[in-house]
TIMAR-133640 format. One line per field, with one value per residue: x, y, z of N, C-alpha, C in turn; residue in one letter. Coordinates in nm, 4 decimals. Layout:
% TIMAR-133640
n.c1	[X / ...]
n.c2	[Y / ...]
n.c3	[Z / ...]
ca.c1	[X / ...]
ca.c2	[Y / ...]
ca.c3	[Z / ...]
c.c1	[X / ...]
c.c2	[Y / ...]
c.c3	[Z / ...]
res	[A / ...]
END
This chain:
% TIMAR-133640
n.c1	[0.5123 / 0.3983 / 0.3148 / 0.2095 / -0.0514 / -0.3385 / -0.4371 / -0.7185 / -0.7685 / -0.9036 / -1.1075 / -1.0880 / -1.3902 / -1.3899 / -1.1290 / -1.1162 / -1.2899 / -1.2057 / -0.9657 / -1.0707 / -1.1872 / -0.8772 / -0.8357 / -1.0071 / -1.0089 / -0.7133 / -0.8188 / -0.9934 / -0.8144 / -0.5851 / -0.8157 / -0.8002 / -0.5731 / -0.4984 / -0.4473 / -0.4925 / -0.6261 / -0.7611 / -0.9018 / -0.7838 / -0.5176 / -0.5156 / -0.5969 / -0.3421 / -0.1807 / -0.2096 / -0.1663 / 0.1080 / 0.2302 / 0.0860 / 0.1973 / 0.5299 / 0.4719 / 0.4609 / 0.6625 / 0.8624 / 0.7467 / 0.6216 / 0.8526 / 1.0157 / 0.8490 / 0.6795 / 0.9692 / 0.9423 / 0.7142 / 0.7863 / 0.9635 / 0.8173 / 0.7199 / 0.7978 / 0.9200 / 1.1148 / 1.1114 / 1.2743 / 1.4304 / 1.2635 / 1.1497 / 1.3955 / 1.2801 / 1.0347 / 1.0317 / 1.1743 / 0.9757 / 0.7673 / 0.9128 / 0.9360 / 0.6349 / 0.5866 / 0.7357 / 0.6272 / 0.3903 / 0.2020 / 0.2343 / 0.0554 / -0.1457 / -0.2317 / -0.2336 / -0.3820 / -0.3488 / -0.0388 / 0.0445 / -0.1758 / -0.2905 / -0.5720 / -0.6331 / -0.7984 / -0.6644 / -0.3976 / -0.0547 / 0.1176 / -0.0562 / -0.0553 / 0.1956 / 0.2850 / 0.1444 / 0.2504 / 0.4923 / 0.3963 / 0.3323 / 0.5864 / 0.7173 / 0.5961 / 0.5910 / 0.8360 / 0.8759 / 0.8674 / 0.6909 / 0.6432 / 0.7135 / 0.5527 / 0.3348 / 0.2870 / 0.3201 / 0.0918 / -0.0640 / 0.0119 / -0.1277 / -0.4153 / -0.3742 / -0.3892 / -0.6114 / -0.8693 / -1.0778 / -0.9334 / -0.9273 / -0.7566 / -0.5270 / -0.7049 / -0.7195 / -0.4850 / -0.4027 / -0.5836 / -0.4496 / -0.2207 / -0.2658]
n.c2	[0.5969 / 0.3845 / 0.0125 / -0.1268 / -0.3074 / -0.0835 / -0.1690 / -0.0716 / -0.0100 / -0.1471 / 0.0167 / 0.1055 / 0.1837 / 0.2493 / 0.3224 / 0.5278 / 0.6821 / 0.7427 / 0.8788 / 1.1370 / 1.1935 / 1.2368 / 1.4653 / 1.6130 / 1.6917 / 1.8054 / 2.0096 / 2.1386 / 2.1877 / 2.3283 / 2.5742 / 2.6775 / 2.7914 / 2.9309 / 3.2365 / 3.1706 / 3.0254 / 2.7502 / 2.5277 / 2.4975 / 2.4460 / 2.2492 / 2.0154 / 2.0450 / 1.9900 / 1.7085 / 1.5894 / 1.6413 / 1.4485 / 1.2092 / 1.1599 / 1.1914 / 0.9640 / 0.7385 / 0.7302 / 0.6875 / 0.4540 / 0.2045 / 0.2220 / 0.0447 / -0.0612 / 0.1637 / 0.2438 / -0.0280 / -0.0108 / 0.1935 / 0.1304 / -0.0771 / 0.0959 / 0.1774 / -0.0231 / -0.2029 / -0.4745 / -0.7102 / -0.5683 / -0.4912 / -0.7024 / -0.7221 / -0.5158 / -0.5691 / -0.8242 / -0.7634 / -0.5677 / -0.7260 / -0.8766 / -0.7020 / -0.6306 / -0.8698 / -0.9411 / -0.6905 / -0.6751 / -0.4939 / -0.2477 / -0.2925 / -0.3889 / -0.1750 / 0.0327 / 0.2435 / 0.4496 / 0.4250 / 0.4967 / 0.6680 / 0.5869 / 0.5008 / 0.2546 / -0.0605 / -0.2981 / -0.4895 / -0.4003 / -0.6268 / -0.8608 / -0.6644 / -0.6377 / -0.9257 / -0.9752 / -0.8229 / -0.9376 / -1.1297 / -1.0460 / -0.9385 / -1.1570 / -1.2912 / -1.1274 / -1.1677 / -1.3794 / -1.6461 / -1.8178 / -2.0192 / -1.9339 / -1.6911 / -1.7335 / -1.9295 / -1.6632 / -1.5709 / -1.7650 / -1.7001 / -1.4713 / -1.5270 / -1.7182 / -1.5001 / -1.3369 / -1.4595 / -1.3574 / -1.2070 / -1.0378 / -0.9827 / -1.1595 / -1.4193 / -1.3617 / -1.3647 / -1.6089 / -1.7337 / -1.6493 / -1.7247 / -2.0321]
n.c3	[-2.1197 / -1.9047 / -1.9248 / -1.6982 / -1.6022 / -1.3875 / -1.1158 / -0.9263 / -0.6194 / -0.2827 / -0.0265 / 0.2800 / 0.4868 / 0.7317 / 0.8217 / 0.6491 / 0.7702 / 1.0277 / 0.8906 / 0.8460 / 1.0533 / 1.2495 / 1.0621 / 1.0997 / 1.3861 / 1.3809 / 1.2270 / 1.4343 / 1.6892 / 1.4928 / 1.4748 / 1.7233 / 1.7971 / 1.5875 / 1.3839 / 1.1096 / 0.8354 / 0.9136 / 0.8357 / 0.5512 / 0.6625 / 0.8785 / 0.6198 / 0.4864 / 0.7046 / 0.7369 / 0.5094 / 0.4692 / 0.7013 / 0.5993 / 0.3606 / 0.4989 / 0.6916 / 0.5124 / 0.3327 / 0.5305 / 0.6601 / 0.4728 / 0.2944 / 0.1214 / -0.0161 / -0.1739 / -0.3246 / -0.4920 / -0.6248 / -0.7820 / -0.9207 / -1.0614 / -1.2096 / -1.3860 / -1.5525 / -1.4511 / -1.3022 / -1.2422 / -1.1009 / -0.8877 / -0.7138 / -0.4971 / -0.3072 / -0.3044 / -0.1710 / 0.0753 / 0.1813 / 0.2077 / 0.4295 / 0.6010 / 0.6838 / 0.7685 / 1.0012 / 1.1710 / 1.2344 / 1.3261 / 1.2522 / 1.0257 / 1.0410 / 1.1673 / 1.0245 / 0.9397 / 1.1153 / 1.1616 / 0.8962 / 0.7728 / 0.6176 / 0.4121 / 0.3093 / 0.1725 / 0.1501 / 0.3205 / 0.3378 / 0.3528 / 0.1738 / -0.0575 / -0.0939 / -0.1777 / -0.3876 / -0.5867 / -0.5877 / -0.6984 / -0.9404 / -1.0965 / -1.0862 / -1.2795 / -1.4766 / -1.5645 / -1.6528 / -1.4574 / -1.4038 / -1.2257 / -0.9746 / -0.9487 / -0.9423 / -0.6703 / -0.5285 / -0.6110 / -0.4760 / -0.2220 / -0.1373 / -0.1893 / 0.0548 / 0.2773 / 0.1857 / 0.1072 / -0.1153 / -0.2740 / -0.6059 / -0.7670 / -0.7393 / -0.7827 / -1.0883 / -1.2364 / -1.1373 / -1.2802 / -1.5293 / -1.5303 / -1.5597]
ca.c1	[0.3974 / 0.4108 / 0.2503 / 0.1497 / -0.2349 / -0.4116 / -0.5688 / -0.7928 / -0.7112 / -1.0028 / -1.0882 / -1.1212 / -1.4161 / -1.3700 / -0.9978 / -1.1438 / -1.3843 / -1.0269 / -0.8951 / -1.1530 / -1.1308 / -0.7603 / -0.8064 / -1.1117 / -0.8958 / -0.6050 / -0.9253 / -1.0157 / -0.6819 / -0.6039 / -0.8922 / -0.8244 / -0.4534 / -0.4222 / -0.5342 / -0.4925 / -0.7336 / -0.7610 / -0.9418 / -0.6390 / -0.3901 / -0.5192 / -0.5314 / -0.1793 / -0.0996 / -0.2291 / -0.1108 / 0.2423 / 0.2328 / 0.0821 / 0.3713 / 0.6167 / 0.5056 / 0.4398 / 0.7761 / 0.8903 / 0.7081 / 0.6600 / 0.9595 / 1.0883 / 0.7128 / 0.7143 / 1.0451 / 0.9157 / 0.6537 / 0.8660 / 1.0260 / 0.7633 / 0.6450 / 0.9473 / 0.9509 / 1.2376 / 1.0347 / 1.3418 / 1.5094 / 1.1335 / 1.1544 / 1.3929 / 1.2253 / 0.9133 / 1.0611 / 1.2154 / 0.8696 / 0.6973 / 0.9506 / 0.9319 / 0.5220 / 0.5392 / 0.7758 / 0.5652 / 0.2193 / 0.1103 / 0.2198 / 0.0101 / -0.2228 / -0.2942 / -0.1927 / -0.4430 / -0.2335 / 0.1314 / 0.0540 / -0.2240 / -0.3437 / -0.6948 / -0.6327 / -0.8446 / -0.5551 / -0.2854 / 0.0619 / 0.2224 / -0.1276 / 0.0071 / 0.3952 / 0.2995 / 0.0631 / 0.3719 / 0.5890 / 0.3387 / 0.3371 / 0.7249 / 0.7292 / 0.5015 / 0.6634 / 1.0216 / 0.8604 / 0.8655 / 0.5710 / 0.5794 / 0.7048 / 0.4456 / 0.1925 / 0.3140 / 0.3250 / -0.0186 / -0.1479 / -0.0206 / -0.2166 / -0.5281 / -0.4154 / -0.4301 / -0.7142 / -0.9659 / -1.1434 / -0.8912 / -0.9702 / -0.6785 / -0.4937 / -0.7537 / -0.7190 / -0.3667 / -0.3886 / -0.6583 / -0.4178 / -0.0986 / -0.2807]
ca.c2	[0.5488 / 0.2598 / -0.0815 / -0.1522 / -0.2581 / -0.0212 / -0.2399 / -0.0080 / -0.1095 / -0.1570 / 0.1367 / 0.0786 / 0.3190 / 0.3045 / 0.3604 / 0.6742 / 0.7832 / 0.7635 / 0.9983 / 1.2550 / 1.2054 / 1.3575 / 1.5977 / 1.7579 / 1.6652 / 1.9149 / 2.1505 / 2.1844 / 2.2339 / 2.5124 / 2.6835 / 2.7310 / 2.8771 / 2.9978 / 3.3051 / 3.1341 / 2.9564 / 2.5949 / 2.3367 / 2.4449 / 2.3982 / 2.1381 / 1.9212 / 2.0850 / 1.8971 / 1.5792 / 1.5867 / 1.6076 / 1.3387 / 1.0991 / 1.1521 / 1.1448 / 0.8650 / 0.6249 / 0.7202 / 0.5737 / 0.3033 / 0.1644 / 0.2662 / -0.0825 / -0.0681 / 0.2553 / 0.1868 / -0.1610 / 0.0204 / 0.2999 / 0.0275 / -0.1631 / 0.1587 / 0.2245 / -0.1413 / -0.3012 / -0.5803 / -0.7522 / -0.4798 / -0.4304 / -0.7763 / -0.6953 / -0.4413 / -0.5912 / -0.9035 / -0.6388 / -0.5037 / -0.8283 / -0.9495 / -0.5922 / -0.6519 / -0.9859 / -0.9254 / -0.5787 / -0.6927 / -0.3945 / -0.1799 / -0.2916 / -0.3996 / -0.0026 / 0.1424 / 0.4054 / 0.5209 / 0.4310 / 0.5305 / 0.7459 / 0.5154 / 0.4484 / 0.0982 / -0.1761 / -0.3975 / -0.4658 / -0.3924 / -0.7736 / -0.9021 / -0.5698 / -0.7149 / -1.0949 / -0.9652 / -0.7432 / -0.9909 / -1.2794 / -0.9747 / -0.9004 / -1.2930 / -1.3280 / -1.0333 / -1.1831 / -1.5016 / -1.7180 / -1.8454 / -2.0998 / -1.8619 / -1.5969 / -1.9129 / -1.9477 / -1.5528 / -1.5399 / -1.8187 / -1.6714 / -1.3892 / -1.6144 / -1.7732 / -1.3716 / -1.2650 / -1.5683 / -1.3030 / -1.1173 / -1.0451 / -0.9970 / -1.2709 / -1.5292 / -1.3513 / -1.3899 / -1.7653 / -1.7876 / -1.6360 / -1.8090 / -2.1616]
ca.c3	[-2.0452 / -1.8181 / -1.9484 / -1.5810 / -1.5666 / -1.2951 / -1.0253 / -0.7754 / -0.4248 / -0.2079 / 0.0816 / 0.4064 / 0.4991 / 0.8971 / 0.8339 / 0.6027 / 0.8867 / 1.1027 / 0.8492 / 0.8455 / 1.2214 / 1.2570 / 1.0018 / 1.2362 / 1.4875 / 1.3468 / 1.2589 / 1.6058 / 1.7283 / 1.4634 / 1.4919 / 1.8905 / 1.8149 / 1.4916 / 1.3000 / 0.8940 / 0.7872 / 0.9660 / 0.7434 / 0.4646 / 0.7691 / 0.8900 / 0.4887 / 0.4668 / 0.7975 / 0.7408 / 0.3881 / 0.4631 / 0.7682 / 0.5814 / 0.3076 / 0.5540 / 0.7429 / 0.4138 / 0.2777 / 0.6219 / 0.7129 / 0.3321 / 0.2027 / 0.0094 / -0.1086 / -0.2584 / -0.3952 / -0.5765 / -0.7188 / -0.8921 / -1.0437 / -1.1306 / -1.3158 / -1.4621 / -1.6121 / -1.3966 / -1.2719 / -1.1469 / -0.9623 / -0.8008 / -0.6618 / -0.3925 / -0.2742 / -0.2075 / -0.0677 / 0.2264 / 0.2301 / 0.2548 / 0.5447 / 0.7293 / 0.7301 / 0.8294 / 1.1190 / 1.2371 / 1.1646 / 1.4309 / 1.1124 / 0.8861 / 1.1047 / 1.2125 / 0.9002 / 0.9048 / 1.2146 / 1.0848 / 0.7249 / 0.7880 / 0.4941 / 0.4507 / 0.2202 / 0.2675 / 0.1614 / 0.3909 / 0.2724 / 0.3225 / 0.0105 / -0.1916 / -0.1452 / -0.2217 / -0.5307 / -0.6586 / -0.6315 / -0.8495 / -1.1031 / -1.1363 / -1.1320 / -1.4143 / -1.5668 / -1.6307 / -1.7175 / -1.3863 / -1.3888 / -1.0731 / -0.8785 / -0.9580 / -0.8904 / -0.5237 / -0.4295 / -0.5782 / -0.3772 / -0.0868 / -0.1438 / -0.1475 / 0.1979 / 0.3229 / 0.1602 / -0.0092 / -0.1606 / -0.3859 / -0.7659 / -0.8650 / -0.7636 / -0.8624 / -1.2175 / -1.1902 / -1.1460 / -1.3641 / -1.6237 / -1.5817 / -1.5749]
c.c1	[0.4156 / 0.3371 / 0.1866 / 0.0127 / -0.2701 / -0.4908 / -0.6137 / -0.8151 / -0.9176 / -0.9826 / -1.1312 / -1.2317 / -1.4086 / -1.2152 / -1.0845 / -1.1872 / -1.2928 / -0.9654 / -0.9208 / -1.1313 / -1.0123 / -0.7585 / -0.9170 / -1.0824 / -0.8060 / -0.7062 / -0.9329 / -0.9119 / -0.6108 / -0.6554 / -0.8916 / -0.6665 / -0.4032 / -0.5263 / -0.5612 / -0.5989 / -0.7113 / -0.7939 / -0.8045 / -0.5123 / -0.3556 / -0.5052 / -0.3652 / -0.1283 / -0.0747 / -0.1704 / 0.0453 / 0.2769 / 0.2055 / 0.1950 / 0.4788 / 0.6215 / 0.4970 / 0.5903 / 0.8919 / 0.9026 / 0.6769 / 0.7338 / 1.0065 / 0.9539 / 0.7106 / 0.8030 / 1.0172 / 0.8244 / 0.6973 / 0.9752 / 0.9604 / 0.7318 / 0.7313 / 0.9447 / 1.0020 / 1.1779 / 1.1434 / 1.4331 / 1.4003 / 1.1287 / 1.2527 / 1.3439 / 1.1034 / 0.9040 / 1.1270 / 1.0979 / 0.7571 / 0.7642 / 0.9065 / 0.7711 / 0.4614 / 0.6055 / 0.6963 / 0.4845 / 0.1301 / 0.1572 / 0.1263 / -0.1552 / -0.3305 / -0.2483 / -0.2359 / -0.4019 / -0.0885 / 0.1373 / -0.0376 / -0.3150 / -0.5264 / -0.7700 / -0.7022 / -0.7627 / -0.4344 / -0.1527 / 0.1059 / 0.0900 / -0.0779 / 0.1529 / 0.3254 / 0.1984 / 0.1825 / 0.4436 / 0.5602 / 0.3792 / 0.4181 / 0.7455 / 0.7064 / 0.5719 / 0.7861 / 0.9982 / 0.8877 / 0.7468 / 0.5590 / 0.6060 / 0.5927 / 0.3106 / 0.2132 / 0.3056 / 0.1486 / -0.1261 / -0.1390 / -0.1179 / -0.3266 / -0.5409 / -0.4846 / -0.5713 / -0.7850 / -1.0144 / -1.0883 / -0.8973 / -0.9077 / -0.5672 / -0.5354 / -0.7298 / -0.6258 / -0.3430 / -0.4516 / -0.5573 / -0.2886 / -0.1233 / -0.3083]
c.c2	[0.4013 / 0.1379 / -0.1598 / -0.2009 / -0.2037 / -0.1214 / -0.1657 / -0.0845 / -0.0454 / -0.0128 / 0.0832 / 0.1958 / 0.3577 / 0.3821 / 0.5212 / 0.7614 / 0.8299 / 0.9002 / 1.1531 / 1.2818 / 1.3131 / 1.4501 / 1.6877 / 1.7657 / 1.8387 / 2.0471 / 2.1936 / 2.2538 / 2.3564 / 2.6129 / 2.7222 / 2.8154 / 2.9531 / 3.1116 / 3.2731 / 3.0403 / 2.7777 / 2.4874 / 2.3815 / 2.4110 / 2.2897 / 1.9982 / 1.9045 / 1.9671 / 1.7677 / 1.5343 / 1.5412 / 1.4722 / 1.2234 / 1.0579 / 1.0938 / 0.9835 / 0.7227 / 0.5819 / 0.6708 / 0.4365 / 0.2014 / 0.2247 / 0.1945 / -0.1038 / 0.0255 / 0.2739 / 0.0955 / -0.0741 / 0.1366 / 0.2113 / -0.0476 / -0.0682 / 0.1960 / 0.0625 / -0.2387 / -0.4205 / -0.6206 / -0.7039 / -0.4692 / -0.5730 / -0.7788 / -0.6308 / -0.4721 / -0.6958 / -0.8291 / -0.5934 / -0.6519 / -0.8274 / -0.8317 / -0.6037 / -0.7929 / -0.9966 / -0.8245 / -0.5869 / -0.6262 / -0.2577 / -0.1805 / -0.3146 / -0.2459 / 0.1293 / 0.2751 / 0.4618 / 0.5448 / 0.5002 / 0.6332 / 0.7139 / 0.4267 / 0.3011 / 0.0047 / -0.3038 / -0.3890 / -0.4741 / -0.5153 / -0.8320 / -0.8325 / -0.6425 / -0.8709 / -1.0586 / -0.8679 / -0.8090 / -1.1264 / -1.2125 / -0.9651 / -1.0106 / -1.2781 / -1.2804 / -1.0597 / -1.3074 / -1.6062 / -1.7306 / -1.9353 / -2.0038 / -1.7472 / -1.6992 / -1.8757 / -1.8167 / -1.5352 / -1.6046 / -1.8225 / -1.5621 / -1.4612 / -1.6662 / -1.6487 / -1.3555 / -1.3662 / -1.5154 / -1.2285 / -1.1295 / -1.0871 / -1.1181 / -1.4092 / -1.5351 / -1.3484 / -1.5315 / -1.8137 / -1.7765 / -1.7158 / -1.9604 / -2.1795]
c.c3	[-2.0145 / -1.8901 / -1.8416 / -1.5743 / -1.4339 / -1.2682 / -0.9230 / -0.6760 / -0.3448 / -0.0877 / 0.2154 / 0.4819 / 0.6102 / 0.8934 / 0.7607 / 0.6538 / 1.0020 / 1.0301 / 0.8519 / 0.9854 / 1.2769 / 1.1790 / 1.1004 / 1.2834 / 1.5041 / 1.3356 / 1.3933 / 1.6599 / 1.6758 / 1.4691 / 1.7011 / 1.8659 / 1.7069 / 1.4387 / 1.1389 / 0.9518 / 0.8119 / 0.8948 / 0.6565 / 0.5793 / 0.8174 / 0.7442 / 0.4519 / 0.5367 / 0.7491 / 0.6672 / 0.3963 / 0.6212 / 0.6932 / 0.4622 / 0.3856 / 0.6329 / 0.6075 / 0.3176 / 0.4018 / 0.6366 / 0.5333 / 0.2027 / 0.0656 / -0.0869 / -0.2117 / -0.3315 / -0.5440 / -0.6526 / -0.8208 / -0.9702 / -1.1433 / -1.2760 / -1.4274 / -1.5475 / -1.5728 / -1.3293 / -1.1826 / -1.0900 / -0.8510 / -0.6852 / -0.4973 / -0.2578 / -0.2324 / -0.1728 / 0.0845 / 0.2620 / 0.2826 / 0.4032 / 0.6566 / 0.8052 / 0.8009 / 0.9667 / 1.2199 / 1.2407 / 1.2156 / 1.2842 / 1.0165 / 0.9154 / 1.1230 / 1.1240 / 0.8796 / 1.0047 / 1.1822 / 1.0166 / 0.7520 / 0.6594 / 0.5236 / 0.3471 / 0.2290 / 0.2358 / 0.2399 / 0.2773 / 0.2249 / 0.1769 / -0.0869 / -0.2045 / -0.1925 / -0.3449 / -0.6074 / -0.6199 / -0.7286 / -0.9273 / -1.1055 / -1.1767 / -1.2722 / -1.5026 / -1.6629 / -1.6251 / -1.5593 / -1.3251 / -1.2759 / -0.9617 / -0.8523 / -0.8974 / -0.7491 / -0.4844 / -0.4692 / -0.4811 / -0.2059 / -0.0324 / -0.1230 / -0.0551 / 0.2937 / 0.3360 / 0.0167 / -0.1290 / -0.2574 / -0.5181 / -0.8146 / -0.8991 / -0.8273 / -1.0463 / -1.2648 / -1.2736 / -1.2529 / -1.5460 / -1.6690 / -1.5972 / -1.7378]
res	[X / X / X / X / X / X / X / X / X / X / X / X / X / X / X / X / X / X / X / X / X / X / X / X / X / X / X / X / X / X / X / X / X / X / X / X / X / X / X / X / X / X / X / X / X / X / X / X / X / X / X / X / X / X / X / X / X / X / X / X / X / X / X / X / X / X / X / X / X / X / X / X / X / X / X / X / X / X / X / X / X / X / X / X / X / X / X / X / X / X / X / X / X / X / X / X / X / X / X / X / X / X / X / X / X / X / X / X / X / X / X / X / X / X / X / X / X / X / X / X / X / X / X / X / X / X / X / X / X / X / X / X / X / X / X / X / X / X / X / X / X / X / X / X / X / X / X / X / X / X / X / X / X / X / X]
END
């Protein structure tokens, strides 16, 4: 068992009302051509799109965090420096995530990469550097918990 602390990510509920959206969406659409049973066809659908596209489009993310859980802290660090740069170059990715990803997050990917890379910091003891990814997180997003509790902890 992982030593990870669980931080619950914020929801985006328009992105969620988006999600429900294409899954009625796919309802509709099955129930005009198919004889099985549409709402499971349609969850089925959605289900495996938003898989596929997350294991896509946040690949180096998903990555970092099977490391993180795994312990490796500083193997996880590459991985979500590639994921940082990919969201800071695409920012229509992350931007429309609940389209890309099909993700209904209310954190964007590039705050999750610069808050997983304070914690791997922190983790393997580099504490200024963990400082600086969390306070970029705070330029992002003023309002985040976890980073303030972060800062609050490594000061």
């Amino acid at each position: 068992m992982s030593n990870v602390p669980l931080v619950v990510g914020r929801i985006s509920w328009l992105g969620l009302t988006v999600q429900f959206a294409i899954i009625f969406g796919l309802y509709w659409l099955f129930r005009q051509v198919s004889i099985f049973d549409p709402i499971l066809l349609a969850a089925i659908t959605h289900a495996i799109f938003a898989r596929v596209l997350r294991n896509l489009v946040a690949k180096n993310h998903r990555k970092g965090m099977r490391l993180v859980h795994a312990g490796q802290f500083e193997s996880a660090i590459p991985e979500f420096e590639k994921s940082v740069e990919k969201f800071k170059k695409h920012k229509w990715l992350d931007q429309y995530r609940v389209i890309t990803m099909l993700s209904s997050a209310g954190t964007s990917y590039l705050v999750m990469g610069y808050t997983n890379l304070g914690f791997c910091h922190s983790q393997i003891g580099h504490k200024e550097e963990a400082k600086q990814f969390y306070q970029e997180v705070l330029a992002l997003d003023p309002g985040n918990g976890s980073a303030k509790a972060a800062l609050n902890m490594l000061n």
